[in-house]
mmCIF file of the C-alpha atoms, coordinates in Angstrom:
data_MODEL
# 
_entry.id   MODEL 
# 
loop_
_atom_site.group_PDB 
_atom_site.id 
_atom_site.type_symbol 
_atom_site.label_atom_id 
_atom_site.label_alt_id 
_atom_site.label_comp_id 
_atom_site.label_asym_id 
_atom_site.label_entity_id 
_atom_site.label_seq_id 
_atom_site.pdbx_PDB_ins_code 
_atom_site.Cartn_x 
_atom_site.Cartn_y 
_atom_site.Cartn_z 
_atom_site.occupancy 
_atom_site.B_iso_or_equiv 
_atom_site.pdbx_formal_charge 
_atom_site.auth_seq_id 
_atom_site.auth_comp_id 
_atom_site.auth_asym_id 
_atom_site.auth_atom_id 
_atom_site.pdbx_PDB_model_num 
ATOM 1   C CA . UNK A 1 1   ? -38.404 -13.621 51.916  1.00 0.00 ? 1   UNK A CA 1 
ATOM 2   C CA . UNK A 1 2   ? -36.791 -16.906 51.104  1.00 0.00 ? 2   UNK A CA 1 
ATOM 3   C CA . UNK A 1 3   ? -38.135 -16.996 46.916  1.00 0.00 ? 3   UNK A CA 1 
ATOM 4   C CA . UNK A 1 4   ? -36.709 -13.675 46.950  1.00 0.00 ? 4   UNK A CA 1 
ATOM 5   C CA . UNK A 1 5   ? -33.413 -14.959 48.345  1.00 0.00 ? 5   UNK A CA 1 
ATOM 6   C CA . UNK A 1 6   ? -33.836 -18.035 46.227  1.00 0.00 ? 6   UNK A CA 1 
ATOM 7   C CA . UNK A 1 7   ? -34.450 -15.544 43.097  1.00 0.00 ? 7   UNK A CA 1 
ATOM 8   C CA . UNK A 1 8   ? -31.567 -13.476 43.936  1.00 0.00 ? 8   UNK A CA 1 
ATOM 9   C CA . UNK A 1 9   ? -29.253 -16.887 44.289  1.00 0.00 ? 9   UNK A CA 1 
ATOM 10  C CA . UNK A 1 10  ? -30.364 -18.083 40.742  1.00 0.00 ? 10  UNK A CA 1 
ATOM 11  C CA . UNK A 1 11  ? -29.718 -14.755 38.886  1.00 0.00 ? 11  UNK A CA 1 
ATOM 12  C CA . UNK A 1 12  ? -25.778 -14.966 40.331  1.00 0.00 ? 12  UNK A CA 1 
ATOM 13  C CA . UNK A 1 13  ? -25.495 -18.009 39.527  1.00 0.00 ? 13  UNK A CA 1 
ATOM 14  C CA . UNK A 1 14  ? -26.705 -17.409 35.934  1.00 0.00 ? 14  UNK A CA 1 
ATOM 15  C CA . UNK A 1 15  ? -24.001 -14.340 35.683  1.00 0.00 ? 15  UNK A CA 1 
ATOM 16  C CA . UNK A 1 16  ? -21.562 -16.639 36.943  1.00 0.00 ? 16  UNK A CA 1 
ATOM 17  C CA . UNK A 1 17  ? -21.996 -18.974 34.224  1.00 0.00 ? 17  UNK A CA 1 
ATOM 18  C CA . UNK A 1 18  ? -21.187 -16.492 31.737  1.00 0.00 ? 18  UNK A CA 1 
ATOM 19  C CA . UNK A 1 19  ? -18.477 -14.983 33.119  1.00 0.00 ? 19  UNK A CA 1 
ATOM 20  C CA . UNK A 1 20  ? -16.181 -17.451 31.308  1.00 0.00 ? 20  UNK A CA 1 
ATOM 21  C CA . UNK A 1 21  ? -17.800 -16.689 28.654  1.00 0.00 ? 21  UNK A CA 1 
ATOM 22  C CA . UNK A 1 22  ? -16.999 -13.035 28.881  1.00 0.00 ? 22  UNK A CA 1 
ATOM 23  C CA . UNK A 1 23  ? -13.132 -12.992 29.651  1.00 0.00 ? 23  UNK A CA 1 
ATOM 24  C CA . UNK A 1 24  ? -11.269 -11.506 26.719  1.00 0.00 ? 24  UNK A CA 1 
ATOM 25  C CA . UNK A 1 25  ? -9.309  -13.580 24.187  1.00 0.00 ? 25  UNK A CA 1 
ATOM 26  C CA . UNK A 1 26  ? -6.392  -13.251 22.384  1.00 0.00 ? 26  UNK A CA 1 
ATOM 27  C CA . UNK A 1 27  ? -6.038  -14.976 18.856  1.00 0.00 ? 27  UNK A CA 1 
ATOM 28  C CA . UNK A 1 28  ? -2.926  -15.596 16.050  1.00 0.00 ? 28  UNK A CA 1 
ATOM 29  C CA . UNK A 1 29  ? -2.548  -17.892 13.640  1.00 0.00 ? 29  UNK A CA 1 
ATOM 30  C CA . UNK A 1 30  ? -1.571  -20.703 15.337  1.00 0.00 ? 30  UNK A CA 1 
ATOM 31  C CA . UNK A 1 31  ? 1.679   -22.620 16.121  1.00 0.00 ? 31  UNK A CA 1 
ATOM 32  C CA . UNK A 1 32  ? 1.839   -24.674 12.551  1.00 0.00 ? 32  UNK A CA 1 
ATOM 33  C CA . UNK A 1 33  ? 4.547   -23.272 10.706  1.00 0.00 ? 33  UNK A CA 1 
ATOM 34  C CA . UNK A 1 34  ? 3.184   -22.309 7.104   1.00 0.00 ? 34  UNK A CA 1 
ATOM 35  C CA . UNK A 1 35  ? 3.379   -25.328 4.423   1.00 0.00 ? 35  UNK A CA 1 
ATOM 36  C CA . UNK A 1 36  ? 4.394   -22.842 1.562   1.00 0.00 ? 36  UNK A CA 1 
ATOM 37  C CA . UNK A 1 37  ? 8.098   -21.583 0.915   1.00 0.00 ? 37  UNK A CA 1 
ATOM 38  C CA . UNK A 1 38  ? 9.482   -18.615 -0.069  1.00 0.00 ? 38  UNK A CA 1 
ATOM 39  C CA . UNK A 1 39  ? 12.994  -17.382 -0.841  1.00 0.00 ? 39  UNK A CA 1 
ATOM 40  C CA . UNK A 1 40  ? 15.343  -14.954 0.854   1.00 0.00 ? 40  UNK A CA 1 
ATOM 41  C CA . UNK A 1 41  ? 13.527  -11.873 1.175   1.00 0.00 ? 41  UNK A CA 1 
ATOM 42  C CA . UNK A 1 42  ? 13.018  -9.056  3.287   1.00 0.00 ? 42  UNK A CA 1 
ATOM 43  C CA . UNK A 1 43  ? 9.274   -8.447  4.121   1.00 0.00 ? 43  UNK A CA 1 
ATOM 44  C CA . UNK A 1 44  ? 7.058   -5.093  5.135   1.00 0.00 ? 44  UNK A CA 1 
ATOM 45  C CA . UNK A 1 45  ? 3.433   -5.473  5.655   1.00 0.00 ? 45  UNK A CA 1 
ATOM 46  C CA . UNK A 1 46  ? 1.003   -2.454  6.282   1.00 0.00 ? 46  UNK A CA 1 
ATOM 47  C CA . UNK A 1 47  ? -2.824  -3.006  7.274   1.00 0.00 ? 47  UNK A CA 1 
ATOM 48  C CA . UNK A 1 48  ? -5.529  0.007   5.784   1.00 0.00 ? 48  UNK A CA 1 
ATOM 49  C CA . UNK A 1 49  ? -7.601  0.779   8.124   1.00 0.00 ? 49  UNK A CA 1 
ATOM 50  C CA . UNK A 1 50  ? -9.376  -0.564  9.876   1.00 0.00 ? 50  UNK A CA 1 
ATOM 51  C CA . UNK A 1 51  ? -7.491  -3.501  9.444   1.00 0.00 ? 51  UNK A CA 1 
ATOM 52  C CA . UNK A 1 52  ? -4.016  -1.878  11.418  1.00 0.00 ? 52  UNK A CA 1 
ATOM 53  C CA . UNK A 1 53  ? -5.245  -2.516  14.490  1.00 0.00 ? 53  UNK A CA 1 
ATOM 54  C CA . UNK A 1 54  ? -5.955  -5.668  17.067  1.00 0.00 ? 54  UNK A CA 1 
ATOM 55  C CA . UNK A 1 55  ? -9.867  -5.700  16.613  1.00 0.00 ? 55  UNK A CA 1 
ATOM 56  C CA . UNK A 1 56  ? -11.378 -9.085  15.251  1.00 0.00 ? 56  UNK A CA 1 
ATOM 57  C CA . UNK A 1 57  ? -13.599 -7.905  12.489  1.00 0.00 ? 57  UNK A CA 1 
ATOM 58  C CA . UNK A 1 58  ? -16.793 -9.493  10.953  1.00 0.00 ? 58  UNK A CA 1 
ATOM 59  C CA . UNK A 1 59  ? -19.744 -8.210  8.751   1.00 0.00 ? 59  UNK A CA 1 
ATOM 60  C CA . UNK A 1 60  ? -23.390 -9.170  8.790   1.00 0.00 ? 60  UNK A CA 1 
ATOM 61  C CA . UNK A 1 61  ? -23.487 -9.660  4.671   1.00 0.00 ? 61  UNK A CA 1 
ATOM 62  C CA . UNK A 1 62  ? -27.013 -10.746 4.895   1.00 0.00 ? 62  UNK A CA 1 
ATOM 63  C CA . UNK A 1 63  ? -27.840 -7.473  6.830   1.00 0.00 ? 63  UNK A CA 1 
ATOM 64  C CA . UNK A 1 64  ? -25.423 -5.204  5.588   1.00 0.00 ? 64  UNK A CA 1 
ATOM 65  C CA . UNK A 1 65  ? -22.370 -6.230  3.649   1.00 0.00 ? 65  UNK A CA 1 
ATOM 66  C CA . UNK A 1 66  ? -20.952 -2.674  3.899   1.00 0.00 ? 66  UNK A CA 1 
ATOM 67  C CA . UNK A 1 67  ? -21.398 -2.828  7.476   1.00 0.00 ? 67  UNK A CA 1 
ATOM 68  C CA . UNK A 1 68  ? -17.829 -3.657  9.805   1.00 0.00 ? 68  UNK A CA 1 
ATOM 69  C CA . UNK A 1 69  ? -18.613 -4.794  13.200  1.00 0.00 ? 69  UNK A CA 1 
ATOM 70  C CA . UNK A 1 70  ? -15.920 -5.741  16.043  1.00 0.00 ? 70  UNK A CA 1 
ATOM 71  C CA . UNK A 1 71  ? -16.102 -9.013  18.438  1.00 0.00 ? 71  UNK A CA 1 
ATOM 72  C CA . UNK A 1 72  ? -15.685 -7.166  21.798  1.00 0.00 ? 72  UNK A CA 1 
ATOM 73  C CA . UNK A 1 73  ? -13.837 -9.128  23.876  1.00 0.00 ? 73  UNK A CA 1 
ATOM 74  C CA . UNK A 1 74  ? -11.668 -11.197 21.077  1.00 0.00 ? 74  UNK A CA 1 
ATOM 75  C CA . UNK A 1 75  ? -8.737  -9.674  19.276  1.00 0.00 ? 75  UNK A CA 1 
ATOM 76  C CA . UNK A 1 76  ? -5.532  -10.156 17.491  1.00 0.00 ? 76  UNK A CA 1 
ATOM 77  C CA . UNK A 1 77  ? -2.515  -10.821 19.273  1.00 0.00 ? 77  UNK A CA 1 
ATOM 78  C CA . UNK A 1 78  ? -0.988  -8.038  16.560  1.00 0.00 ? 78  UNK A CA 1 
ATOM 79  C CA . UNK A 1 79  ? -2.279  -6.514  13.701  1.00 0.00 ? 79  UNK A CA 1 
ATOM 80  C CA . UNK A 1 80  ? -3.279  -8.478  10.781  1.00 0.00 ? 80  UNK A CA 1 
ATOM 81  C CA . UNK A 1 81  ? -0.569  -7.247  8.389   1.00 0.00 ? 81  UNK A CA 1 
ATOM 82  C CA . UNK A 1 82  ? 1.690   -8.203  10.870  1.00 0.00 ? 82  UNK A CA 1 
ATOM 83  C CA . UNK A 1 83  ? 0.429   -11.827 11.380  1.00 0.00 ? 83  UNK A CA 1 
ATOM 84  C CA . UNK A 1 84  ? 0.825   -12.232 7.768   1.00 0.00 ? 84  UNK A CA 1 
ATOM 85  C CA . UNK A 1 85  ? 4.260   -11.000 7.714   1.00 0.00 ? 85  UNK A CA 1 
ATOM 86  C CA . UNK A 1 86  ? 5.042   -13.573 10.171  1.00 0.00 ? 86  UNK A CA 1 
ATOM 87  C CA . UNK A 1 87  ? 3.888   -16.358 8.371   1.00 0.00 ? 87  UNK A CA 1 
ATOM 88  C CA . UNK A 1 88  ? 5.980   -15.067 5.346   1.00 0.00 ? 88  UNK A CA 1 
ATOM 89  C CA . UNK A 1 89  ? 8.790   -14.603 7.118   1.00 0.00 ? 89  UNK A CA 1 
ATOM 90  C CA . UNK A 1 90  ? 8.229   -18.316 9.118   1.00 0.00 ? 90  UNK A CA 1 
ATOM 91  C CA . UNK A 1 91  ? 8.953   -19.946 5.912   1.00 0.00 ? 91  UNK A CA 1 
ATOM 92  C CA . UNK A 1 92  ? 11.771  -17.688 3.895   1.00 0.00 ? 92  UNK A CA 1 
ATOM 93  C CA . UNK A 1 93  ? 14.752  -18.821 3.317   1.00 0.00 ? 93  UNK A CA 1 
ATOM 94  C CA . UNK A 1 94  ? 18.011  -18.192 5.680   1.00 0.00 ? 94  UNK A CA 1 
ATOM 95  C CA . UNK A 1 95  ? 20.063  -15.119 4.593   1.00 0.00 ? 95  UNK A CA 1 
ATOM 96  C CA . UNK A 1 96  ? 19.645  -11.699 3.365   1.00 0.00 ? 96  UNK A CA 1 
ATOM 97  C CA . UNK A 1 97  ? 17.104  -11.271 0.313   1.00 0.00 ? 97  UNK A CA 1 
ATOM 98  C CA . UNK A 1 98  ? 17.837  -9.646  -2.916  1.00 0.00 ? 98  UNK A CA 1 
ATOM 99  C CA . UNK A 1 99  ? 14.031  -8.455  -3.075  1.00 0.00 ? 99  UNK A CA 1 
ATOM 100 C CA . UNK A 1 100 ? 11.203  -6.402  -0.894  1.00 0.00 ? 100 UNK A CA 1 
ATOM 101 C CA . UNK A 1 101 ? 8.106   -8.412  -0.717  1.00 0.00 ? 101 UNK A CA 1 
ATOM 102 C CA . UNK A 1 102 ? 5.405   -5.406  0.155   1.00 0.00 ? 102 UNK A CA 1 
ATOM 103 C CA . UNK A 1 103 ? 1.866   -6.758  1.509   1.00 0.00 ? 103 UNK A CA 1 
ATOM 104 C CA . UNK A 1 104 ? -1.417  -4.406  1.930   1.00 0.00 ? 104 UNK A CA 1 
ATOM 105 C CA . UNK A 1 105 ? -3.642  -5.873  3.565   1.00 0.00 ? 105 UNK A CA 1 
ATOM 106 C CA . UNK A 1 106 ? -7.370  -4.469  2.480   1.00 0.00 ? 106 UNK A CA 1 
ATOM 107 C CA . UNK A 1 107 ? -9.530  -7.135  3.904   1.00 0.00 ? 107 UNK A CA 1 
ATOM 108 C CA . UNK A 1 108 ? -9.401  -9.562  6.883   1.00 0.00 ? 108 UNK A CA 1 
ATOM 109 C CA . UNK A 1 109 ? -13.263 -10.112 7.983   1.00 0.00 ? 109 UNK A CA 1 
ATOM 110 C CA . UNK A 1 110 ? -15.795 -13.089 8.894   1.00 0.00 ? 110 UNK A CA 1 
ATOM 111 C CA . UNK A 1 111 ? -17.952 -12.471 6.381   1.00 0.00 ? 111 UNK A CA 1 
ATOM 112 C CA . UNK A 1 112 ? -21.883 -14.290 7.654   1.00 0.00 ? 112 UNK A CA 1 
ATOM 113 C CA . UNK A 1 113 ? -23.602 -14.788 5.219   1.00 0.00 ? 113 UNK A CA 1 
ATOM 114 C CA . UNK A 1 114 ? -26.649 -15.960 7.186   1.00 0.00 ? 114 UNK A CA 1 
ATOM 115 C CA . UNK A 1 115 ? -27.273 -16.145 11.188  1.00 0.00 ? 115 UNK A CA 1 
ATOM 116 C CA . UNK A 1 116 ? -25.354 -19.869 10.969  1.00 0.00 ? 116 UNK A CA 1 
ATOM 117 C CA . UNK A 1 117 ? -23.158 -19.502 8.413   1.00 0.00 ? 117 UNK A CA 1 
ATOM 118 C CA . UNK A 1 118 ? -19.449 -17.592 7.855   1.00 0.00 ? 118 UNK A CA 1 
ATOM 119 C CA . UNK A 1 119 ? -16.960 -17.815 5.792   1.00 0.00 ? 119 UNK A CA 1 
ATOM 120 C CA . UNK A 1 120 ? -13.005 -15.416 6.268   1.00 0.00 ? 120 UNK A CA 1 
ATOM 121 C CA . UNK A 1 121 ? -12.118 -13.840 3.937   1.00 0.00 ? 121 UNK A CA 1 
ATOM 122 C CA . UNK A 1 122 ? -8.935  -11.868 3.288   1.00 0.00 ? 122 UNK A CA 1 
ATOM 123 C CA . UNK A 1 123 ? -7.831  -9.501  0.526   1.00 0.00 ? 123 UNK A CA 1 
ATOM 124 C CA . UNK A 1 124 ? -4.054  -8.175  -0.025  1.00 0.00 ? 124 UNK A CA 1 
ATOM 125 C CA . UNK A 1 125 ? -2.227  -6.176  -2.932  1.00 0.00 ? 125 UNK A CA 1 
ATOM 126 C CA . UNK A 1 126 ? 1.133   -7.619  -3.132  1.00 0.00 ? 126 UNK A CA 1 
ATOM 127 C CA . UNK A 1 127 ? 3.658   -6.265  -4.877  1.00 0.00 ? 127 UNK A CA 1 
ATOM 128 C CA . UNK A 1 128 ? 7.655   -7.190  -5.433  1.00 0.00 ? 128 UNK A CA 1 
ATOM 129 C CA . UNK A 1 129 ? 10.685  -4.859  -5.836  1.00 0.00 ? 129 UNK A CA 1 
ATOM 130 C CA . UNK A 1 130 ? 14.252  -4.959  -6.188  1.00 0.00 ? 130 UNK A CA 1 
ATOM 131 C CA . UNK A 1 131 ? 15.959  -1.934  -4.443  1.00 0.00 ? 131 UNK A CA 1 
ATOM 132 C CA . UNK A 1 132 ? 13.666  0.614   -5.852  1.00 0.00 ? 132 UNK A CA 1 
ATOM 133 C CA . UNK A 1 133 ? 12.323  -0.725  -9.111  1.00 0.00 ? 133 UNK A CA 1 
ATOM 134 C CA . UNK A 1 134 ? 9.295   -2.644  -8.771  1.00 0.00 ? 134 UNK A CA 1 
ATOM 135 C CA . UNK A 1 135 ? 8.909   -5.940  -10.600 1.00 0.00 ? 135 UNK A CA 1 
ATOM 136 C CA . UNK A 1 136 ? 5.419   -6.613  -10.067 1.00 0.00 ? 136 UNK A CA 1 
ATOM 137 C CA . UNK A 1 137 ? 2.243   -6.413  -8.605  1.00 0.00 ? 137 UNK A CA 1 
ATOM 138 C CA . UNK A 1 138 ? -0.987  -7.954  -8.171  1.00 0.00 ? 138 UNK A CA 1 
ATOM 139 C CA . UNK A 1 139 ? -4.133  -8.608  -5.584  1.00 0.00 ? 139 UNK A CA 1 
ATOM 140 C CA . UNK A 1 140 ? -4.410  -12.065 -3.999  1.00 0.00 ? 140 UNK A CA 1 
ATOM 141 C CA . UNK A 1 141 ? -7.764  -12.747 -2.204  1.00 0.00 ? 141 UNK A CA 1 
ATOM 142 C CA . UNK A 1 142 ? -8.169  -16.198 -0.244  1.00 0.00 ? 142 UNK A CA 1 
ATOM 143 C CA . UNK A 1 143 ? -11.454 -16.968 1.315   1.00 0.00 ? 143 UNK A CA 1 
ATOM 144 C CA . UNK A 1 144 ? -12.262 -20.042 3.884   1.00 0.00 ? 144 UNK A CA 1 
ATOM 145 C CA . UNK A 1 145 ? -15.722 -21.833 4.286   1.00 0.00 ? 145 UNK A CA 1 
ATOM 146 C CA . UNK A 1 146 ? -17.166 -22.592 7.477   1.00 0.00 ? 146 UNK A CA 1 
ATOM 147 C CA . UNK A 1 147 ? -15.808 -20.445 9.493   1.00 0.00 ? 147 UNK A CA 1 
ATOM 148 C CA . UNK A 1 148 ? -18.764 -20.909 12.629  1.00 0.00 ? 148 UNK A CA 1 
ATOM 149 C CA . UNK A 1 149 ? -20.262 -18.521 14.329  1.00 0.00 ? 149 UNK A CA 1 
ATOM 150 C CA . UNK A 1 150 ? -18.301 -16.702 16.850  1.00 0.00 ? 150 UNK A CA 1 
ATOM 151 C CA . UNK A 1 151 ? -14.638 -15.497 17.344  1.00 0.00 ? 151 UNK A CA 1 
ATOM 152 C CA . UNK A 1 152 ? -13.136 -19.112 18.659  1.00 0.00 ? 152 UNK A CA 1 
ATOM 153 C CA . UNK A 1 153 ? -13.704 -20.640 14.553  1.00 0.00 ? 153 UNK A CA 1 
ATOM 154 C CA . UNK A 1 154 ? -13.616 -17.228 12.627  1.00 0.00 ? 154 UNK A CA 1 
ATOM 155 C CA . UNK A 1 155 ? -9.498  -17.428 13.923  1.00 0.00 ? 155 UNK A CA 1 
ATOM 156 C CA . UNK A 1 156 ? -9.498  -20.960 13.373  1.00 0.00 ? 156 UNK A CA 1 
ATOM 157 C CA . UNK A 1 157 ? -10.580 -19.948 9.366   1.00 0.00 ? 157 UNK A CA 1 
ATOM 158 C CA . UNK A 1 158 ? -8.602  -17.036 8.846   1.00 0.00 ? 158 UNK A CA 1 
ATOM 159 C CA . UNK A 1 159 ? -5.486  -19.279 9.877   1.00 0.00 ? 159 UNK A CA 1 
ATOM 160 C CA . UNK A 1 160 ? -6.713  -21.580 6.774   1.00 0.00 ? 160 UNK A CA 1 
ATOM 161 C CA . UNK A 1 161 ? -7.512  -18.927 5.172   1.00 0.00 ? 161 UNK A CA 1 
ATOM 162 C CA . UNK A 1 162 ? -4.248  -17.280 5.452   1.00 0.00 ? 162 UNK A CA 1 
ATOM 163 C CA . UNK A 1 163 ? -2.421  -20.613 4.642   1.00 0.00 ? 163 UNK A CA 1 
ATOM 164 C CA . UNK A 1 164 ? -4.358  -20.524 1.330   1.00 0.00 ? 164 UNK A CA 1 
ATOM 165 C CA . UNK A 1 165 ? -2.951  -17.306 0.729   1.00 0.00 ? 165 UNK A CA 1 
ATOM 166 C CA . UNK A 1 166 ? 0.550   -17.808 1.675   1.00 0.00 ? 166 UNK A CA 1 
ATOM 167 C CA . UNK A 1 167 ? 0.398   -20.791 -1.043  1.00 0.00 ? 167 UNK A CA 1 
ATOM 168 C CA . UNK A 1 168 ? -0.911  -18.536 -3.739  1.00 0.00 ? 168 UNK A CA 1 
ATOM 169 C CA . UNK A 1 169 ? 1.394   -15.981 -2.964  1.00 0.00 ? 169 UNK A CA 1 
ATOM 170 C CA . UNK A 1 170 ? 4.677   -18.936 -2.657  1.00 0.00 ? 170 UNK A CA 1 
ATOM 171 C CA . UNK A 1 171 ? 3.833   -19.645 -6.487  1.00 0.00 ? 171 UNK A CA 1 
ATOM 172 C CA . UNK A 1 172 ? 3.846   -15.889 -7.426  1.00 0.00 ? 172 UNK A CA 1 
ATOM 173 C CA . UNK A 1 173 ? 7.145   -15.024 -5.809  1.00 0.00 ? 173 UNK A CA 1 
ATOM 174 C CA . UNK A 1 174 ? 8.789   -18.268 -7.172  1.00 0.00 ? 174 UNK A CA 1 
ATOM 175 C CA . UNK A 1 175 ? 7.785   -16.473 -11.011 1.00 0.00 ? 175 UNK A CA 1 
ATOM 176 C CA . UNK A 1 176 ? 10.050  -14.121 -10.490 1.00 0.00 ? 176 UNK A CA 1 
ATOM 177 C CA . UNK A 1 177 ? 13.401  -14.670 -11.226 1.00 0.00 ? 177 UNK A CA 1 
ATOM 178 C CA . UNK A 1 178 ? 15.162  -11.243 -10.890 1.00 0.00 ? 178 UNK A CA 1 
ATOM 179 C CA . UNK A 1 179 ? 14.235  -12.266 -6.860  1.00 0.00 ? 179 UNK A CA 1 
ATOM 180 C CA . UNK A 1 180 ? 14.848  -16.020 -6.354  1.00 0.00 ? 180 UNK A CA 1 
# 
C-alpha cells in the first residue's frame, strides 16, 4: 500500500510542476517605443486570415511549410494588424495627417526550420493614399533569426522583427512627398 501511495504522491507532484508551465500567456510587442519615425498620418490595419485573430501562429517548415499550427495556451494581446498599427501610430507625428497609411498584414508566423531552430517572419502589403487617390503601394517582408523554440522567444522575435519592419516602412513613407 505505501509504493502505491508513494507512486500516487510522485505523479502529483510531477503535474504540479507543469502546471506553471501550462497557465496561458498573453504577448505584445513590448514596452520600447519603436526607433523609426513617421509623419502625421492616420493609420488602418487589417489582418487576412488567419492572421485577424489573437492565436500565436508557427509552421513546422521542415515538416510542412504549408502547414499553420497555433501555440495553445499563448496568444496576442490583439490581433497582429493591430499591434502593428500601434507601433505606427507610437511613433507618428502630433496632429492630423494629410495621408492614409493602409497595412495588410499576410504573414506573422515562427517559421522552424528544424526541431531547434526558428526564425519570425512577417509579410505586409502597404499601400499610401491621399483622400481617395492612392499614391503607392508595395509589399514589405521583415524576417528575424533565432527566434527559440517556444512562444516566450517567437514574441520576443516578432517584436524585432516588427521593428525591422517599421524601419523599412519609415524610409518608404518619408519618399513620398504628396504625404510628409
Amino acid at each position: 500500500m505505501s509504493w502505491a501511495r508513494l507512486l500516487a504522491l510522485a505523479l502529483l507532484a510531477g503535474c504540479a510542476g507543469n502546471a506553471a508551465d501550462s497557465a496561458p500567456r498573453t504577448f505584445d510587442l513590448g514596452i520600447a517605443a519603436p526607433a523609426a519615425k513617421f509623419p502625421a498620418l492616420r493609420v488602418s490595419a487589417r489582418g487576412f486570415s488567419p492572421f485577424d485573430g489573437v492565436q500565436m501562429y508557427y509552421r513546422l517548415a521542415w515538416r510542412n511549410p504549408s502547414e499553420l499550427a497555433d501555440y495553445a495556451l499563448s496568444h496576442w494581446s490583439a490581433p497582429p494588424a493591430e499591434l502593428l498599427r500601434r507601433q505606427v501610430l507610437r511613433s507618428a507625428g502630433e496632429g492630423v495627417g494629410k495621408c492614409t497609411l493602409e497595412v495588410e498584414l499576410q504573414e506573422f508566423t515562427q517559421v522552424f526550420t528544424s526541431k531547434e531552430s526558428s526564425e519570425a517572419r512577417i509579410e505586409a502589403r502597404v499601400s499610401f493614399s491621399n483622400g481617395t487617390v492612392r499614391i503607392g503601394s508595395r509589399g514589405l517582408s521583415a524576417s528575424e533569426p533565432d527566434a527559440g523554440t517556444e512562444a516566450a522567444s517567437g514574441a520576443a522575435a516578432m517584436a524585432r522583427a516588427t521593428e525591422r519592419l517599421m524601419q523599412e516602412l519609415s524610409g518608404w513613407v518619408s519618399k513620398q512627398q504628396a504625404c510628409v
